[in-house]
N, C-alpha and C positions, 0 to 999 in steps of 0.2 A: 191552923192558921199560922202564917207567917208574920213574924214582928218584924217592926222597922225599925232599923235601925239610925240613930242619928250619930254623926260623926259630925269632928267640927267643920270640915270643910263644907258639909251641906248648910249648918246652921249660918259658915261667917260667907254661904254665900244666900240665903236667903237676907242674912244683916246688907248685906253690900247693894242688893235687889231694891231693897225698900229703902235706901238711902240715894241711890241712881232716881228712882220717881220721886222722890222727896226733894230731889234739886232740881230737876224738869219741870213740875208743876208748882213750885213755893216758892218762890224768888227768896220772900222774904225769911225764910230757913236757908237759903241758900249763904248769903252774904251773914246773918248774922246781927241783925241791925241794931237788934235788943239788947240794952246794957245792965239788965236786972236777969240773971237766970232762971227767975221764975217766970219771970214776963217769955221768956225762949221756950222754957218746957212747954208753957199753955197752948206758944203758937205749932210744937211738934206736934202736941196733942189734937191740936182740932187739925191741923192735917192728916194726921195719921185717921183719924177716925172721916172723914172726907173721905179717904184713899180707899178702906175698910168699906165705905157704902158703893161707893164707884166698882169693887171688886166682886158686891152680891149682885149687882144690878143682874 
């Protein structure tokens, strides 16, 4: 079997990938509106996990 290898370039371009549909589809991650940083993470979070069910479909 051959292993894969990760390198950062794959990793900060997978980060950069789900950061491009995280500003296309979430305004409200986009701007930033939330002035408590846990009120921000929560709204990464149910997008990410949005994103995540859109991507088994």
């Amino acid at each position: 079997m051959r292993k894969q290898i990760i390198t950062p370039i794959t990793t900060r371009f997978v980060v950069e990938r789900f950061f491009a549909w995280l500003k296309c589809g979430f305004h409200k991650t986009r701007i930033g509106y939330e002035r408590i940083a846990e009120n921000y993470l929560g709204l990464l979070n149910i997008a990410s996990f949005i994103m995540y069910c859109k991507v088994l479909r």
